[in-house]
PDB file of N, CA, C, O and CB in Angstrom:
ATOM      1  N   UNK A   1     -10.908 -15.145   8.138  1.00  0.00           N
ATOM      2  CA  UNK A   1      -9.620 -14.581   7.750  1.00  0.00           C
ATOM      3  C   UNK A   1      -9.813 -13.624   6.568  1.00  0.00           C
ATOM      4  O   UNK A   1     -10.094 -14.196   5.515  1.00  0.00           O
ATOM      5  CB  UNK A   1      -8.612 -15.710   7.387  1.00  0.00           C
ATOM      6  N   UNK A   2      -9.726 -12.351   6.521  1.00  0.00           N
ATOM      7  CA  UNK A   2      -9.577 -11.554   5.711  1.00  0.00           C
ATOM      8  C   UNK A   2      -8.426 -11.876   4.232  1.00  0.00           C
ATOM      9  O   UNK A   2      -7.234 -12.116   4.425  1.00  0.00           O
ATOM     10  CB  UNK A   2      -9.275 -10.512   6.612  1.00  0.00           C
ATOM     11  N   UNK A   3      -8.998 -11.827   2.906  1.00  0.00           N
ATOM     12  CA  UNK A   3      -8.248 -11.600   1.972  1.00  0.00           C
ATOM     13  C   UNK A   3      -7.113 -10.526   1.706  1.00  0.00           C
ATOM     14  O   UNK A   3      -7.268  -9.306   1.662  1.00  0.00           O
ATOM     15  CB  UNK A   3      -8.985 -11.551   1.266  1.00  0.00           C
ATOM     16  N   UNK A   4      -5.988 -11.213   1.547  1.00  0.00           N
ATOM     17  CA  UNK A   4      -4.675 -10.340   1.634  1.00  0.00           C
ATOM     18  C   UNK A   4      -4.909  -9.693   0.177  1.00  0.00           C
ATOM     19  O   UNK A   4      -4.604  -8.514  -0.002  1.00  0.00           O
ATOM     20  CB  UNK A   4      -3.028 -11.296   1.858  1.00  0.00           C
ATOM     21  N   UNK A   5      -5.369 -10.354  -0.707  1.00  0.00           N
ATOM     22  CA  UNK A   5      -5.562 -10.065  -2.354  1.00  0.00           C
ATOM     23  C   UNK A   5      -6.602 -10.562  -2.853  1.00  0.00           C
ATOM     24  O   UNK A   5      -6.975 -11.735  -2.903  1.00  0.00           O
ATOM     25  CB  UNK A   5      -4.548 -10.573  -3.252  1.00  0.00           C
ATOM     26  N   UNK A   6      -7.213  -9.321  -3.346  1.00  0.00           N
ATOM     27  CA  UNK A   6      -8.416  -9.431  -4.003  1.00  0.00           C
ATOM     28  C   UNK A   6      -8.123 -10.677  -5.401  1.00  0.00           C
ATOM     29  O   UNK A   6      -6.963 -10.956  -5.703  1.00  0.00           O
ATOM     30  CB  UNK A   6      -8.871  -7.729  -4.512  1.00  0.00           C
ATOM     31  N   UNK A   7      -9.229 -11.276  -6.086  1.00  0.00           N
ATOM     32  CA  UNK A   7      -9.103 -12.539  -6.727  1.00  0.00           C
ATOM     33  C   UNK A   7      -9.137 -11.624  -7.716  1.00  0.00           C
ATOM     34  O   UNK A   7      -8.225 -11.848  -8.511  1.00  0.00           O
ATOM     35  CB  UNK A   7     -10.082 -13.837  -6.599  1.00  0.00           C
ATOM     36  N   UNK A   8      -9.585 -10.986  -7.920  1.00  0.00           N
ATOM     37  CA  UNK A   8      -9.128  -9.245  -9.694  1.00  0.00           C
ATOM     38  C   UNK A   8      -8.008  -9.854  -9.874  1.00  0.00           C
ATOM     39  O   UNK A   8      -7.621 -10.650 -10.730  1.00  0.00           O
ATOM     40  CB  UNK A   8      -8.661  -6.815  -9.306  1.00  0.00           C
ATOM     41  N   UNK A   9      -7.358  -9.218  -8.633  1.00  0.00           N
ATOM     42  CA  UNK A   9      -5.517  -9.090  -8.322  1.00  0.00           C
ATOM     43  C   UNK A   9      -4.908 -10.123  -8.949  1.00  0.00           C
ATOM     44  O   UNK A   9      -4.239  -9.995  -9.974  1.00  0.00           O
ATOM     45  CB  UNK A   9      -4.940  -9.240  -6.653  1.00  0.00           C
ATOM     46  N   UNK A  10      -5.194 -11.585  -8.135  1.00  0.00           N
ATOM     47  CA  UNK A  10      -4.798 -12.747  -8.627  1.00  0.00           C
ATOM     48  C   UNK A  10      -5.438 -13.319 -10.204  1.00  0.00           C
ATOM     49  O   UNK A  10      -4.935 -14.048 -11.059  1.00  0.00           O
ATOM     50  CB  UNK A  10      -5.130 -13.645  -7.488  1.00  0.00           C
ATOM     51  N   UNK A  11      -6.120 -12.961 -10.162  1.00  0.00           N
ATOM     52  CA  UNK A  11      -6.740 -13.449 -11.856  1.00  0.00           C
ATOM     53  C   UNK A  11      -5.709 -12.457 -12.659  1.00  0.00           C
ATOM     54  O   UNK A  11      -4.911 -13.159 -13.280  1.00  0.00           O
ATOM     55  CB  UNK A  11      -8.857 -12.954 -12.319  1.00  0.00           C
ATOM     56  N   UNK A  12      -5.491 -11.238 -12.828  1.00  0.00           N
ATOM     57  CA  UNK A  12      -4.853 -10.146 -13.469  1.00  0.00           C
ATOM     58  C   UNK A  12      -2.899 -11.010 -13.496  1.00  0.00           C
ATOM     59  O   UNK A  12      -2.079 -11.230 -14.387  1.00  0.00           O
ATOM     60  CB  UNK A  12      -5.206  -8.339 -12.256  1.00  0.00           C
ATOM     61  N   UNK A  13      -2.943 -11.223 -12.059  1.00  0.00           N
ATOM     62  CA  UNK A  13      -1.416 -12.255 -12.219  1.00  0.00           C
ATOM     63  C   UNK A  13      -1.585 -13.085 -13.069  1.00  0.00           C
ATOM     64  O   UNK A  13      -0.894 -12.937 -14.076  1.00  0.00           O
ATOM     65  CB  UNK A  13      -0.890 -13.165 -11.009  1.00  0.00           C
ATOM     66  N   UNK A  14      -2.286 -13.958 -13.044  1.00  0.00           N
ATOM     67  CA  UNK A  14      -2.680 -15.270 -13.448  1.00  0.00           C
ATOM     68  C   UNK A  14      -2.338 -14.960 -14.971  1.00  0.00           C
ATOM     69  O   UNK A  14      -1.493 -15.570 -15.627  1.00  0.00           O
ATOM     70  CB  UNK A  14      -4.327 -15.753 -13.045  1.00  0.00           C
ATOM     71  N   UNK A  15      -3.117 -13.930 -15.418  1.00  0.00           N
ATOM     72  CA  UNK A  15      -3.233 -13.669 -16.909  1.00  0.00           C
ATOM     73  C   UNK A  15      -1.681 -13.158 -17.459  1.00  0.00           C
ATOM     74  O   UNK A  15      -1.256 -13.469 -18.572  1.00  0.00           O
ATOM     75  CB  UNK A  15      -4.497 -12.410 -17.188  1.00  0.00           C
ATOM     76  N   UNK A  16      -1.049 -12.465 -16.644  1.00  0.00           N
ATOM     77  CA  UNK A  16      -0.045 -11.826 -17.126  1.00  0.00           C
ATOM     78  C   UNK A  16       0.913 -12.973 -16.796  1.00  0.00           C
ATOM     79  O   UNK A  16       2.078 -12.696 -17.081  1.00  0.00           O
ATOM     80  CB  UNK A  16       0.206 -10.381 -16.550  1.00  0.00           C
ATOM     81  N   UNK A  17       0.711 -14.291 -16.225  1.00  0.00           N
ATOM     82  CA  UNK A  17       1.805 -15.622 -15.891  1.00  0.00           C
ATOM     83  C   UNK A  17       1.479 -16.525 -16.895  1.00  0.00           C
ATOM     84  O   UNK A  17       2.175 -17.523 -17.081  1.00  0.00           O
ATOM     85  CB  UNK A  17       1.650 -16.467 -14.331  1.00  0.00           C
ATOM     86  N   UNK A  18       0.384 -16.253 -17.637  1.00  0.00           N
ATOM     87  CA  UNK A  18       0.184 -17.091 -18.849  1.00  0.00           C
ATOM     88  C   UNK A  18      -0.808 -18.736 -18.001  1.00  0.00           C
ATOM     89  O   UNK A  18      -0.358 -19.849 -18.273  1.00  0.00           O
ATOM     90  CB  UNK A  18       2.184 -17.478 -19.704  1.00  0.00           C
ATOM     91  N   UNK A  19      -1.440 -18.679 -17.529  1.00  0.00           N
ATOM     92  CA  UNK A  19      -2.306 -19.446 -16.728  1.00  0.00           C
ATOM     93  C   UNK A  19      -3.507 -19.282 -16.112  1.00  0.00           C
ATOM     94  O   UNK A  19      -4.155 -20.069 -15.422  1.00  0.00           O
ATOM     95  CB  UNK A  19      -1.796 -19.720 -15.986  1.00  0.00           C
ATOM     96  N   UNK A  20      -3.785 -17.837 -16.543  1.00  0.00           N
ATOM     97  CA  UNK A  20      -5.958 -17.215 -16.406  1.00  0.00           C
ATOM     98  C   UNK A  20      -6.374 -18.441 -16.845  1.00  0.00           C
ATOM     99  O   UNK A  20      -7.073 -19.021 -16.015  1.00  0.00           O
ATOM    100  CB  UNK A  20      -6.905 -15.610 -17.793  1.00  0.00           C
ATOM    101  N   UNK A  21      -6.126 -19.222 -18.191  1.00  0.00           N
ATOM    102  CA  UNK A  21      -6.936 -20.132 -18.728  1.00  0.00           C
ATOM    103  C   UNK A  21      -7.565 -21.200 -17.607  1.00  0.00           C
ATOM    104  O   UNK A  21      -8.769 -21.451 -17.562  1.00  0.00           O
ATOM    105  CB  UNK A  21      -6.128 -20.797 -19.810  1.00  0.00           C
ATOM    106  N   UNK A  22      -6.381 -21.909 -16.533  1.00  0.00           N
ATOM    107  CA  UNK A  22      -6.707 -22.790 -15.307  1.00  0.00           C
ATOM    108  C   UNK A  22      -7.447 -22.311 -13.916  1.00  0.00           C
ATOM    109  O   UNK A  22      -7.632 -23.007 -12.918  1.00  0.00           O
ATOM    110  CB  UNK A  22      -5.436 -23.287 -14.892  1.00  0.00           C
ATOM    111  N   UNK A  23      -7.761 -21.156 -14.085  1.00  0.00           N
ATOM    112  CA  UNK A  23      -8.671 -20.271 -12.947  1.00  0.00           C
ATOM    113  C   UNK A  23     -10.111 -19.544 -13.373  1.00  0.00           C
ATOM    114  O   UNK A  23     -11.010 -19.142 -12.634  1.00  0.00           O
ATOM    115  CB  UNK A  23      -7.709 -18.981 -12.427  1.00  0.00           C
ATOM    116  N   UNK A  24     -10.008 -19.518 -14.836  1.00  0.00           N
ATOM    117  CA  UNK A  24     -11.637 -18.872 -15.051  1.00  0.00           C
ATOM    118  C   UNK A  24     -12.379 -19.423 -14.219  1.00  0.00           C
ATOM    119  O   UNK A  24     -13.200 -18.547 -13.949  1.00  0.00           O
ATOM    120  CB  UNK A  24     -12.405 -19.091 -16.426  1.00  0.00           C
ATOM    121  N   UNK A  25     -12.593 -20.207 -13.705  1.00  0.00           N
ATOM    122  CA  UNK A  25     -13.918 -20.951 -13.178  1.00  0.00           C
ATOM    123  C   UNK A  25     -14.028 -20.466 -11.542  1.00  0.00           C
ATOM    124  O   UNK A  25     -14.958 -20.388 -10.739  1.00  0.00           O
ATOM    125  CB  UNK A  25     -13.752 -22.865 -13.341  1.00  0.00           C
ATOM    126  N   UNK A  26     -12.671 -20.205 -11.500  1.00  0.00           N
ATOM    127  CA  UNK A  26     -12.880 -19.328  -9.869  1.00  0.00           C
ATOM    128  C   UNK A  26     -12.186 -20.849  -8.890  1.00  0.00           C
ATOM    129  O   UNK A  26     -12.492 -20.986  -7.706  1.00  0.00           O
ATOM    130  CB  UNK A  26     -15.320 -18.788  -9.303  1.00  0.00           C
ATOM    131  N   UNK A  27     -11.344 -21.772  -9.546  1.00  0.00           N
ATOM    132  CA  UNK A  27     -10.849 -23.228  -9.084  1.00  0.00           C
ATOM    133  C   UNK A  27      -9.706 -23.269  -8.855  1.00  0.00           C
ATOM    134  O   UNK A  27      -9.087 -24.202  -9.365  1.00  0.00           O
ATOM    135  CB  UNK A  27     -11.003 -24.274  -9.903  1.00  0.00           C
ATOM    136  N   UNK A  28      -9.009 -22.351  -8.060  1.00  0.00           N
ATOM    137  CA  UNK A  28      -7.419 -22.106  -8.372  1.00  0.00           C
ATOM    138  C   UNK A  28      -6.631 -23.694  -7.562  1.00  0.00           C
ATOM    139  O   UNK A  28      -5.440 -23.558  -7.281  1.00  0.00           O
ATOM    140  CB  UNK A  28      -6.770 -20.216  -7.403  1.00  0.00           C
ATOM    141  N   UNK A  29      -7.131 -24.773  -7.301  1.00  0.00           N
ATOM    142  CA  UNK A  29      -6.837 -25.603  -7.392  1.00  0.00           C
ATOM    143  C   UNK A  29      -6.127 -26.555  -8.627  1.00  0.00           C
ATOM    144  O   UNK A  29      -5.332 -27.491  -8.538  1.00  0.00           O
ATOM    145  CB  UNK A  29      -7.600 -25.733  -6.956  1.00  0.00           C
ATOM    146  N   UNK A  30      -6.653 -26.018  -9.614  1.00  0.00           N
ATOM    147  CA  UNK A  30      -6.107 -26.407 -10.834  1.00  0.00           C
ATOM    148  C   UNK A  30      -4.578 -25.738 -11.236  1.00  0.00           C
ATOM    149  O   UNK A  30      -4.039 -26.047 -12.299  1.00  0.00           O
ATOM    150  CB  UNK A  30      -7.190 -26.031 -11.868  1.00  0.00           C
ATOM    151  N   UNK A  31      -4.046 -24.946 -10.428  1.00  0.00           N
ATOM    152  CA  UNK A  31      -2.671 -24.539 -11.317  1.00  0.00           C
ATOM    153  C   UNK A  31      -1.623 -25.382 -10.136  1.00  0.00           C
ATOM    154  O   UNK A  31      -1.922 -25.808  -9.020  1.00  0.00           O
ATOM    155  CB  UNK A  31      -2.300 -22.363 -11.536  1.00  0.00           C
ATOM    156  N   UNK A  32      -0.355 -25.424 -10.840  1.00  0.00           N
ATOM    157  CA  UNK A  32       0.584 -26.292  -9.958  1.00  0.00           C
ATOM    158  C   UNK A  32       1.183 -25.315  -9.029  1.00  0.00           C
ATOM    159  O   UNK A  32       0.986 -24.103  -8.940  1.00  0.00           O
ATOM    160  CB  UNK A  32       1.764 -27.113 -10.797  1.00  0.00           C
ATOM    161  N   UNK A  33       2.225 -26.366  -8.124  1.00  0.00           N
ATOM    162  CA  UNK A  33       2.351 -25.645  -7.066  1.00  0.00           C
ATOM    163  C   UNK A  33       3.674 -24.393  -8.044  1.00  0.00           C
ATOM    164  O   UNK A  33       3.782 -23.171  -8.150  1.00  0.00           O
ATOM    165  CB  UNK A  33       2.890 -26.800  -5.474  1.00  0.00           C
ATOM    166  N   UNK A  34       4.372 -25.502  -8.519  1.00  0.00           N
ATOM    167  CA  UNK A  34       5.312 -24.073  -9.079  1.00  0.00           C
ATOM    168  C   UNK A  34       4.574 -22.968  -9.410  1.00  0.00           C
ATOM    169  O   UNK A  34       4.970 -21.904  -8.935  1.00  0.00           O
ATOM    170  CB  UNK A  34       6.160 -24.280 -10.437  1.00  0.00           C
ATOM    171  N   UNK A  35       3.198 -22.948 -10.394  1.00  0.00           N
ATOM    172  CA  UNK A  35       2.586 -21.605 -10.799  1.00  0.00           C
ATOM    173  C   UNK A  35       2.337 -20.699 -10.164  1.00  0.00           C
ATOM    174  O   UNK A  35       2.371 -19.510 -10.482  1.00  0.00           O
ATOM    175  CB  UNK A  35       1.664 -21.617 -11.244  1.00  0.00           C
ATOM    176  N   UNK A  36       1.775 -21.665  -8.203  1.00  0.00           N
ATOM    177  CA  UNK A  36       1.339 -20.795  -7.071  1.00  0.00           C
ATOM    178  C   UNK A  36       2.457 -19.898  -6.435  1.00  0.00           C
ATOM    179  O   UNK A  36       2.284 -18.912  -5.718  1.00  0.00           O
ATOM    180  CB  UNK A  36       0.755 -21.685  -5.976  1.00  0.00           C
ATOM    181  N   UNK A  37       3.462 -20.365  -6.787  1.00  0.00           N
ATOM    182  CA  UNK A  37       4.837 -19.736  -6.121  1.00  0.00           C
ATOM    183  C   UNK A  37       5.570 -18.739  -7.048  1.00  0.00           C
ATOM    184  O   UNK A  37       6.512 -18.079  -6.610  1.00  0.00           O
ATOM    185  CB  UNK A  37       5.948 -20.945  -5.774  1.00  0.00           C
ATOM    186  N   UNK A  38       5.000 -18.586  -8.756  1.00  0.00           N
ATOM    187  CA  UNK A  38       5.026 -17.582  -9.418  1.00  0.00           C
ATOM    188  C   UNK A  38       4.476 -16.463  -8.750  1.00  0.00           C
ATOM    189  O   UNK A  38       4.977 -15.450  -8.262  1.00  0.00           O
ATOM    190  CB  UNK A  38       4.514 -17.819 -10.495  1.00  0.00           C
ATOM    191  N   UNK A  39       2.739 -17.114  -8.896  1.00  0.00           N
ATOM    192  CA  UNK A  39       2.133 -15.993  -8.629  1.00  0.00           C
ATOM    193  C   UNK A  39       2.492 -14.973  -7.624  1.00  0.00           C
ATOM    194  O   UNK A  39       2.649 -13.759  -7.751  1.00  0.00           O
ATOM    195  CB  UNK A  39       1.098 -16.318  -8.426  1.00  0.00           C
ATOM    196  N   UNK A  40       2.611 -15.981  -6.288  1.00  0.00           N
ATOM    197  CA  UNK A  40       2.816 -15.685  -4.857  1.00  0.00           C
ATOM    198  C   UNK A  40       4.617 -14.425  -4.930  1.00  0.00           C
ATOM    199  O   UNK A  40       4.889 -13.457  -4.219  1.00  0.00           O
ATOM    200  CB  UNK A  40       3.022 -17.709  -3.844  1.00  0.00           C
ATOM    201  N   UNK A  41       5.179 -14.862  -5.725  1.00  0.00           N
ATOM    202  CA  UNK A  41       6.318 -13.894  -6.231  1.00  0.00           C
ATOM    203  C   UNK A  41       6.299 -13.028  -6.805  1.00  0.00           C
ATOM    204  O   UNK A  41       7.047 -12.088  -6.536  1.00  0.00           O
ATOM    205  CB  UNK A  41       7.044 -14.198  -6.795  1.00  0.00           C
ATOM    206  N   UNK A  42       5.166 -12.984  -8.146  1.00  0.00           N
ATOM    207  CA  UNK A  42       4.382 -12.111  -8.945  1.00  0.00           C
ATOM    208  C   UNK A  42       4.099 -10.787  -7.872  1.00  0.00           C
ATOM    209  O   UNK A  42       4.468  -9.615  -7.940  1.00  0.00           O
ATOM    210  CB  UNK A  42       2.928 -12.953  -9.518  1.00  0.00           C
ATOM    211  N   UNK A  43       3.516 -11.307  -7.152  1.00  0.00           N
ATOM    212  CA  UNK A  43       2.524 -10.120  -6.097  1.00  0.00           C
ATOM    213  C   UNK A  43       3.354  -9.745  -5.027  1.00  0.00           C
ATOM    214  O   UNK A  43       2.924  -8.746  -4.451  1.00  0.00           O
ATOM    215  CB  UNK A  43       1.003 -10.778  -5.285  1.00  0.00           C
ATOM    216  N   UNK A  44       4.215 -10.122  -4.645  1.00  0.00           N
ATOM    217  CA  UNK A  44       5.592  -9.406  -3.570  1.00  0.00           C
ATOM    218  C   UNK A  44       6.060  -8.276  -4.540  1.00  0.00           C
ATOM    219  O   UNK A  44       5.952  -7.073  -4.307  1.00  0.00           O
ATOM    220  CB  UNK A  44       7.233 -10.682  -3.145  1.00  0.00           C
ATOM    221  N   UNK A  45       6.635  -8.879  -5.745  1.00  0.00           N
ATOM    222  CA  UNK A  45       7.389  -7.865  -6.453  1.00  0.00           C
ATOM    223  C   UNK A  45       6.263  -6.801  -6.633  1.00  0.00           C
ATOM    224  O   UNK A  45       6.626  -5.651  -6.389  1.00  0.00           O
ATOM    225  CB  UNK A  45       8.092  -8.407  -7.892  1.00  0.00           C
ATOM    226  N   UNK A  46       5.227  -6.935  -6.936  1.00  0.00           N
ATOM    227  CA  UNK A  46       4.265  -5.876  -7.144  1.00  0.00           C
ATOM    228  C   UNK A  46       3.993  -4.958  -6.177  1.00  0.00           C
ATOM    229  O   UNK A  46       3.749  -3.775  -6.412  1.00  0.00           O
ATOM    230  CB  UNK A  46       3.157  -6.345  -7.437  1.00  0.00           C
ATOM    231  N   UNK A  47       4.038  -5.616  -4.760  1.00  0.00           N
ATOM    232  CA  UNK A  47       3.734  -5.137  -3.851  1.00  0.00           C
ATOM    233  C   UNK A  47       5.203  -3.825  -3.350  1.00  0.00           C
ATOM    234  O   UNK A  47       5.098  -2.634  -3.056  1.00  0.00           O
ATOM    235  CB  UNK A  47       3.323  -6.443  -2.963  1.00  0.00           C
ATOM    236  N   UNK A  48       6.355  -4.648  -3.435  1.00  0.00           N
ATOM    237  CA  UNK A  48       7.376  -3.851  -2.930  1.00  0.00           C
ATOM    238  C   UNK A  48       7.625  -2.278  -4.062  1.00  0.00           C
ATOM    239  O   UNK A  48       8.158  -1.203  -3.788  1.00  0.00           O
ATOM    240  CB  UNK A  48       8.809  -4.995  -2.853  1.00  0.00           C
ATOM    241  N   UNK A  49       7.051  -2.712  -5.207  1.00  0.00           N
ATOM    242  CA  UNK A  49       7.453  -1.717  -6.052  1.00  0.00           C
ATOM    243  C   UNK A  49       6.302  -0.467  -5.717  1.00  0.00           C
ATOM    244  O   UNK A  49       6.600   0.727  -5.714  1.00  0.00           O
ATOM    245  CB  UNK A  49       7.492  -2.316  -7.673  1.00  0.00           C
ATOM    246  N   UNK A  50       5.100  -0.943  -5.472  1.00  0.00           N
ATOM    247  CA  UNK A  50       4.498  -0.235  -4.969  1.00  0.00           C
ATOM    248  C   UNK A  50       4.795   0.652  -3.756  1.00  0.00           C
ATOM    249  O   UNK A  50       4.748   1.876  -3.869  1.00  0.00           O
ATOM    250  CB  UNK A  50       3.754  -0.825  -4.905  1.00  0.00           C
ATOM    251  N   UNK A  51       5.052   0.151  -2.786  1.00  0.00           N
ATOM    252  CA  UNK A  51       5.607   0.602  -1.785  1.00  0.00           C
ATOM    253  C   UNK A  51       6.773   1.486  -1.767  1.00  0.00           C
ATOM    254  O   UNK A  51       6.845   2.381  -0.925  1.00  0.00           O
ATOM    255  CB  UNK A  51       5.802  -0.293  -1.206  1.00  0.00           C
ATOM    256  N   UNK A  52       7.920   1.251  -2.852  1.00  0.00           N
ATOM    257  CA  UNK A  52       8.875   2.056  -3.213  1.00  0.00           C
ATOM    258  C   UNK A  52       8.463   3.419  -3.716  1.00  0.00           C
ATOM    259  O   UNK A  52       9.108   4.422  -3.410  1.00  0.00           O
ATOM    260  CB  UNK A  52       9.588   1.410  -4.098  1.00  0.00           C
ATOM    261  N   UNK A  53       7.007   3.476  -4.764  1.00  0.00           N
ATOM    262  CA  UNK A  53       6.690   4.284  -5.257  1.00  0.00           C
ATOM    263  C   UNK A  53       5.777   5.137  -4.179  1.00  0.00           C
ATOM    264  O   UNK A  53       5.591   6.337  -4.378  1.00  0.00           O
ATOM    265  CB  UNK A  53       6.250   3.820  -6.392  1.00  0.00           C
ATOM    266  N   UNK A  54       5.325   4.601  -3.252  1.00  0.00           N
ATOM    267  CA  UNK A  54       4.895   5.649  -2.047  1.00  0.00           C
ATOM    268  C   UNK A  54       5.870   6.133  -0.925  1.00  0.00           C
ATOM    269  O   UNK A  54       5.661   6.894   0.020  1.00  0.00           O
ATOM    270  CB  UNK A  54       3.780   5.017  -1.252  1.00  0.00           C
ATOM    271  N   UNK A  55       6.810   5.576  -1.248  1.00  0.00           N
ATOM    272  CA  UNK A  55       7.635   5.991  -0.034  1.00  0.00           C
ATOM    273  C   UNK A  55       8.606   7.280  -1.261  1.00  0.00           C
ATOM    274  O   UNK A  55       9.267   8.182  -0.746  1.00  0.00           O
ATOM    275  CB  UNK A  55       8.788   4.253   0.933  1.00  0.00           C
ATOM    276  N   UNK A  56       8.548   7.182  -2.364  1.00  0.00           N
ATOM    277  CA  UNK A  56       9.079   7.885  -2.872  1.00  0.00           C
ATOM    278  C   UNK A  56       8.271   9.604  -2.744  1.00  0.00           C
ATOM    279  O   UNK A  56       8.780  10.724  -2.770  1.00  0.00           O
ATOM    280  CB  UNK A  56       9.256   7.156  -4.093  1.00  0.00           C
ATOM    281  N   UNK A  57       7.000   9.203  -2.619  1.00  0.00           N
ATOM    282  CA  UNK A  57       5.970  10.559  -2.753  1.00  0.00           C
ATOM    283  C   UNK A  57       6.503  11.479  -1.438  1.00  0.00           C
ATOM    284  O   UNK A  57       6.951  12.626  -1.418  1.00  0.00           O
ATOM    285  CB  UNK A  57       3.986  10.085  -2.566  1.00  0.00           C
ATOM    286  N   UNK A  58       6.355  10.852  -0.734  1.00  0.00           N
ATOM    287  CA  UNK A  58       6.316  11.389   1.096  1.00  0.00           C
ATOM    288  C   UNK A  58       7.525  12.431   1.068  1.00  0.00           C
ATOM    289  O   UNK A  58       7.847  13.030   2.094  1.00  0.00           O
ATOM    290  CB  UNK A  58       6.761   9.842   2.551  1.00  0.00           C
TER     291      UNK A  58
END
């Protein structure tokens, strides 16, 4: 199965959700499920804004 998001990506969330500290090790088993459903929200919003900003170019 191909990666939807590079682990940069998710570490870079992680850091800006205040929780890099529970993933340095590359163990993302360690954050809770609420954090995963930050993140996982983190990266939609990122994603759609992105998308806004290319659909804006065209």
């Amino acid at each position: 199965m191909a990666e939807i998001m590079s682990d940069k990506t998710k570490y870079e969330l992680a850091e800006e959700l205040g929780f890099a500290h529970k993933v340095k090790d590359g163990d993302w088993g360690n954050i809770t499920t609420r954090e995963a459903g930050l993140l996982v929200r983190e990266a939609i919003k990122k994603a759609e804004s992105l998308m806004t900003q290319q659909n804006g170019r065209q």
